[in-house]
N, C-alpha and C positions, 0 to 999 in steps of 0.2 A: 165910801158909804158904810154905814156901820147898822148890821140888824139885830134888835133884841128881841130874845127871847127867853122867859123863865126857867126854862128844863130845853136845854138841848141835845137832841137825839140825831141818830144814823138816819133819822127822815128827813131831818130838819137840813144837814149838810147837805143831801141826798137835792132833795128842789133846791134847796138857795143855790147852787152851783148850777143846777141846768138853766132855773131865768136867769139870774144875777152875773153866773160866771160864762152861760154858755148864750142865752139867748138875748141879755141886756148888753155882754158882755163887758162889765164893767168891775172893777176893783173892790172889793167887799169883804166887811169882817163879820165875824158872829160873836155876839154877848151875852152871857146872862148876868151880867154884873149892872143894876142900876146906878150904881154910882157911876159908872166907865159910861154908860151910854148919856146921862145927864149931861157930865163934862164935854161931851165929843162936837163939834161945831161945823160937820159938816154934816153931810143929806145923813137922815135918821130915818131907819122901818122898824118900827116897833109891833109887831108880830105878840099882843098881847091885850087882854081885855082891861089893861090898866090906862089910863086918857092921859098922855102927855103931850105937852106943849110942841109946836111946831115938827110936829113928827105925822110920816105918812105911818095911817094904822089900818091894819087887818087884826080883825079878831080871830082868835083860835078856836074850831072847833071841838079840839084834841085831839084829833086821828095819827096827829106827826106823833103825840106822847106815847100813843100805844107801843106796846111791842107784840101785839096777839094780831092775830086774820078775825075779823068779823067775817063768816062766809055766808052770812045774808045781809050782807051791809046792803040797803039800797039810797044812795046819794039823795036828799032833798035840793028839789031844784025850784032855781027862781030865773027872774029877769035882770039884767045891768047894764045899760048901756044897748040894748037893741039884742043884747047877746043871752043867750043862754044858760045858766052858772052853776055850779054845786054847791052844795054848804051854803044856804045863806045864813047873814046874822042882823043881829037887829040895828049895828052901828060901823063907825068906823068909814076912814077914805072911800072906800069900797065896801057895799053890803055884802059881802058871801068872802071864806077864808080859799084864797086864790092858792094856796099854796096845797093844803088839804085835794083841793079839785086837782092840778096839777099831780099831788100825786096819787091819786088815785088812778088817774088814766093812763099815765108812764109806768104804773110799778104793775099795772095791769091787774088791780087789791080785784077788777071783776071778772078775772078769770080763773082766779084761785078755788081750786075745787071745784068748779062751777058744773052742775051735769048739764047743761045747756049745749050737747056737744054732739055732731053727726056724725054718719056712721065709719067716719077715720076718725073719731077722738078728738075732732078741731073744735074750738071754740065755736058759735051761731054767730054770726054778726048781726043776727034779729036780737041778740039775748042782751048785746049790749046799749051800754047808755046815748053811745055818740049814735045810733041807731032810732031811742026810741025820744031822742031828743030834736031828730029830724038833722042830724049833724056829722054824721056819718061821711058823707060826699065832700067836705071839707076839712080843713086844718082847724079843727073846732076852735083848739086850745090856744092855737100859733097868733089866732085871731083874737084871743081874750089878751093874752098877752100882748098885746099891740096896743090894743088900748090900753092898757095900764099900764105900759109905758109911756103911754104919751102924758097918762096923768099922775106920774113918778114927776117928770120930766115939766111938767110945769109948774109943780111946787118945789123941785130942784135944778134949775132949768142949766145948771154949770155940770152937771154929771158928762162925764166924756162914755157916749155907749159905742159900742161895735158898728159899722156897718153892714149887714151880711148882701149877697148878693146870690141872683139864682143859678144853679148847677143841676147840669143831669147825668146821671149813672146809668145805663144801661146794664141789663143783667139776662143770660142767655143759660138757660138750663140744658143741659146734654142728656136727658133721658133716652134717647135713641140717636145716638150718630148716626145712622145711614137707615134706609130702609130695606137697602137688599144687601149691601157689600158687605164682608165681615163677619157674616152670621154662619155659625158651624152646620155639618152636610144635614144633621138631623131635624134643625131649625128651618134650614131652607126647602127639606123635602116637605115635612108637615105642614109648609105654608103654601107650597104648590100644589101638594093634596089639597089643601082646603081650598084653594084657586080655580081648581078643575070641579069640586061637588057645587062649589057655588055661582060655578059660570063665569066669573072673573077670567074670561080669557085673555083679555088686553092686560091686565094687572101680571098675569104667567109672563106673557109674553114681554114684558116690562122687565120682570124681573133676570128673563132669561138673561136678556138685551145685557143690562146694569152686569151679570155675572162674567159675561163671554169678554166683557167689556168695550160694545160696541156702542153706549151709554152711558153719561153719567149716573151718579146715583142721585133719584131727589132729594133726598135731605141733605148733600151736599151744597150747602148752602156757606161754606166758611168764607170765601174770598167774596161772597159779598156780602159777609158780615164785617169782612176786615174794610171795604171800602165805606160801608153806612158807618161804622166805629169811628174810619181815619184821627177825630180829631177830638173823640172821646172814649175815656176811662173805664171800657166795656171790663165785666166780668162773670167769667164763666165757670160756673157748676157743672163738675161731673157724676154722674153714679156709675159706683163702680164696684155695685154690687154683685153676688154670684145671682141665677138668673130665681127667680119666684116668680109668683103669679102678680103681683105687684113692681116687679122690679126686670126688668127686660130690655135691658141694654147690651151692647157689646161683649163678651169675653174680657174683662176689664184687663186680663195678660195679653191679649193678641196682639199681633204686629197692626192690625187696623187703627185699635183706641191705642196703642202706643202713637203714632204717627199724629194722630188727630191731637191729642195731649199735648206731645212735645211740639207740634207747631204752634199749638193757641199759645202756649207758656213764653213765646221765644216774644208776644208781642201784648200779652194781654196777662191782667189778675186771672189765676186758677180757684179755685175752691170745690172745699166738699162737700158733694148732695149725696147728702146719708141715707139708705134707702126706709124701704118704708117698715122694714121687721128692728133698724136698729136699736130704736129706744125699747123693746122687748128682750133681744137677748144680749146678754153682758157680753162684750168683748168685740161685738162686731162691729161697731163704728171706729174702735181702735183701730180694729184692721183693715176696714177701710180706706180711714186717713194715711195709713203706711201703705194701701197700692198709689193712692195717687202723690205720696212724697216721694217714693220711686219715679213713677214716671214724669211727672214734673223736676223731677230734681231738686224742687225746692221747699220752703217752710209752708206749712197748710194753715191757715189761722183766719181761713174765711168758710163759711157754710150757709148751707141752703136746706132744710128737711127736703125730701120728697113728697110729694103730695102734700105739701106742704104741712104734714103730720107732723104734730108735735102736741104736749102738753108743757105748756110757755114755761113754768116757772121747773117743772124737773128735767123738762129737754134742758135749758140752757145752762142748770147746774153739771148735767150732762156734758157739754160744747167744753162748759170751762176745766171739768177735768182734763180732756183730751187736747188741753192747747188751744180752743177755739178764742180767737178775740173779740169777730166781728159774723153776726147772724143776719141774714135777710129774708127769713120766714114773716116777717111781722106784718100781715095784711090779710086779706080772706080769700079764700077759692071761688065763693059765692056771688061775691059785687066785686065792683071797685070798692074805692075810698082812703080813709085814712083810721087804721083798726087802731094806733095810738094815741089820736086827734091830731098827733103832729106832721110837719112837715121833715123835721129832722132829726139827727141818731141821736139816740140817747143810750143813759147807762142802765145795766141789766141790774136790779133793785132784789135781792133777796131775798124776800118775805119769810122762808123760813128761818134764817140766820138775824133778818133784823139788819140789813147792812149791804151798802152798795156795791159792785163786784167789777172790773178792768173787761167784765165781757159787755162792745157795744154792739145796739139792737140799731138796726135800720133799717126802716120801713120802704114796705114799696106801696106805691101806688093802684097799678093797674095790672093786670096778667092778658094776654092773649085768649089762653081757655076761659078766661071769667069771662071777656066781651061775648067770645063766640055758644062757648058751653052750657056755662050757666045762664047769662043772660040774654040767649038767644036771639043775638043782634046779629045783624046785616054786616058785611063788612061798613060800609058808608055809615050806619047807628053807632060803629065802633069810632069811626074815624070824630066823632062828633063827640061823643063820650069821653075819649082820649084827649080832644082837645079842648071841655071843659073843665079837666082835673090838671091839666098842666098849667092854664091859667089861677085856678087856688091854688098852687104851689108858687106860681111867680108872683101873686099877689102878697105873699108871707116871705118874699126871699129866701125859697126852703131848698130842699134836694129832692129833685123829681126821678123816683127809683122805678124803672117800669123791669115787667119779668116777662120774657117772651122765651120760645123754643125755637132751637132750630128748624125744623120740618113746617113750623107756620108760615115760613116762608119760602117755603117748596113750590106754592101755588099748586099743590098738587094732592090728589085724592078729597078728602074732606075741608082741605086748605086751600085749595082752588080762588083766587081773587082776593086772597088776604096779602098777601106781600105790601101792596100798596097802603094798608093800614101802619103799620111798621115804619115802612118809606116817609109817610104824612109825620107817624110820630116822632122822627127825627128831626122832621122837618119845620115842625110848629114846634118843637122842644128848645130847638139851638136859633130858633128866627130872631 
C-alpha cells in the first residue's frame, strides 16, 4: 500500500504506523512525490484534498502539518457510518480526516495544558471528548477503525491485514502489602491507639492475632493471586516509597517487602508505582526505581503513577528519562472506560518535541476503586459493569487491562464480598 501525502510530518508517521502498521497491520509506504504515487499499481491512500483516480481519499484537515499545541482546540464533530467522528469535511471516501481524529485522541492533543483537572492534578474524564460524545464506555476509535477497514478493504479487497485476537493482562498494585505485618512498633502502636478511642475492638484484637502470629494477615492475598494468574501474564506495581501522608506502604528495605518482591519477581512482571510526591521533587522516582531494581534483581521498565497522578505529557517525558518503556496510568480513577478510545498500546507522541517516543502507553480498562469508590456500586453492579467492558474489548480484538489491589481481595473490612468480583472477572475474561 502506498500513502500520499503533500508535507510529511512526525504526525503523519506517528498514525499511519498505529492503523496501517499496528491496527491494519499491513505493509505500507509513505510519499509526497506525485509522480511515485501516480505510477504505483497497488492499493492507493491519498491523504490529500487533490481528487485522484482510483484511490481511497481522506481530506486533510491540517492538524498532522502543525507543529504547535492549539490548547483550545475543540474537535468538530459529525456522523459516519452510525459512528461518531472528528474533523469532518465536505468530501472524499470517508467524510471527516480519520487520521487527524485518531491522532488527536492517542497523542491525548486534549489533555495538553488542560485545567480541567481534580484535586490530584488528573485529567476530568467529564472534560473529555470520548465523554462528551457519549463514547467514553467504549473503544470509540477501535470501532471507527473497523469500519474503515472494511471499506479500505472493499475497494482493495487483495490487501493481506493482521488478524488480532483478544488478550487479558491483569495488573495488581501493592500500595499496602499487608494490613498488620511488617509495619514498624511506632506505626503499629498509633493504630492500636486509634483502635481503642474508636471502639474498633475486634480490629485490635485482629491485629494482635496477625502480630503474635496466630493469624494470617488479610491482605495476604499472594497465593491466591498466584492461582487466579496461573495461566496469565499478571503484573505487579510496587510503591516503594518513604512513608507521607499519601504514600503508606511497607518499609520498602524491610525483610517483609523484601520477601513479598523477591517472590512475586521469581514468577510474575515487576514494575514501578512512583509515589504520589515523585513528579514534584527531582530525584525521587530515580531512587525509587533503584530500591525496586535492588530487590527484584532485575531491569525496571514497567510503571504505574500512584493514585494514579500524573500530568500525561510531562510524567511520561519523566518515565522515559529514567528508563521507563512501558506505562499503565492511561484510564480514570472516576469511571470505568477507555480514556484513549482504544482498546490497545500505543506509542507515547510528544507534543512538545513534535515526535514520537519508544515509550508504550497501555491503557487499562476498569479499576476495583473506580467500581466500588467512585461509582458507588454494589459488588453484583460491579460484576455487570466488568462484564460489559470486557465484551467492547473482545468485540475490537483489543487487550483487556483491568487494575485491582491486593487487600480488595481480603474480603475484609471495607472489601468484605468483593473477592468474587475479581474471581467473575477472570472468569468472563479468559471464557
Amino acid at each position: 500500500m502506498l500513502i500520499f501525502t503533500p508535507n510529511i510530518t512526525p504526525r503523519h508517521h506517528y498514525v499511519f504506523q498505529h492503523i496501517f502498521g499496528d491496527f491494519l497491520g499491513c505493509s505500507f509506504k509513505v510519499t509526497s512525490l506525485a509522480e511515485e504515487f501516480s505510477a504505483f499499481t497497488g492499493p492507493r491512500i491519498n491523504y490529500s484534498s487533490q481528487h485522484i483516480e482510483q484511490t481511497f481519499q481522506i481530506i486533510p484537515c491540517g492538524l498532522l502539518d502543525e507543529q504547535i499545541v492549539q490548547t483550545a482546540l475543540v474537535p468538530p464533530v459529525s456522523v459516519w457510518e452510525k459512528e461518531t467522528v472528528l474533523f469532518p469535511q465536505p468530501a472524499g471516501n470517508i467524510p471527516f480526516d480519520l487520521f487527524a481524529m485518531a491522532f488527536y485522541l492517542l497523542s491525548r492533543y486534549e489533555e495538553w495544558q488542560s485545567p480541567h483537572t481534580d484535586e490530584h492534578g488528573r485529567f476530568l474524564a467529564s472534560a473529555s471528548v470520548a465523554h462528551g460524545t457519549n463514547n467514553l464506555q467504549r473503544p470509540w476509535l477501535d470501532c471507527v477503525l473497523q469500519k474503515f477497514k472494511a471499506q479500505v478493504l472493499a475497494m482493495f479487497p487483495h490487501i493481506s491485514c493482521k488478524q488480532h485476537s483478544f488478550s487479558f493482562t491483569p495488573t495488581i498494585d501493592i500500595d499496602m502489602a499487608y494490613c498488620y505485618a511488617g509495619k514498624p512498633l511506632w506505626r503499629q502502636l498509633a493504630a492500636a491507639g486509634k483502635d481503642l478511642l474508636t471502639g474498633k475492638g475486634q480490629q485490635l484484637g485482629e491485629r494482635i492475632a496477625v502480630l503474635n502470629g496466630t493469624k494470617p494477615d488479610p491482605f495476604d492475598c499472594y497465593e491466591l493471586l498466584n492461582r487466579l494468574h496461573a495461566q496469565l501474564p499478571a503484573i505487579y506495581f510496587f510503591l516503594l516509597a518513604d512513608y507521607t501522608d499519601k504514600d503508606k506502604n511497607l518499609k520498602w528495605n524491610g525483610k517483609t517487602m523484601h520477601e513479598v518482591i523477591q517472590k512475586t519477581a521469581r514468577h510474575s512482571v515487576t514494575g514501578i508505582h512512583p509515589s504520589y510526591y515523585s513528579s514534584e521533587k527531582p530525584g525521587l522516582f530515580a531512587k525509587e526505581i533503584a530500591r525496586l531494581r535492588s530487590l527484584s534483581a532485575g531491569q525496571v521498565i514497567h510503571s504505574r503513577q500512584h493514585f494514579l497522578r500524573m500530568n500525561y505529557h510531562r510524567t511520561c517525558l519523566q518515565l522515559i528519562e529514567n528508563g521507563i518503556q512501558h506505562e499503565y496510568s492511561m484510564g480514570y480513577a472516576e469511571t470505568t472506560g477507555f480514556r484513549a478510545s482504544t482498546a490497545r498500546s500505543f506509542a507515547f507522541f510528544n507534543l512538545t518535541a513534535n515526535r514520537q517516543t519508544g515509550l508504550t502507553i497501555h491503557p487499562f480498562m476498569l479499576m476495583d476503586v473506580t467500581l466500588k469508590n467512585y461509582m458507588g456500586l454494589t459488588a453484583e453492579q460491579a460484576i455487570e459493569v466488568a462484564a460489559e467492558i470486557i465484551q467492547q474489548v473482545k468485540q475490537v480484538n483489543g487487550e483487556l487491562i483491568s487494575l485491582w489491589h491486593n487487600e480488595s481481595l481480603s474480603d475484609y473490612g471495607d472489601w468484605k464480598g468483593w473477592r468474587k468480583v475479581y474471581e467473575q472477572l477472570i472468569y468472563k475474561a479468559t471464557a
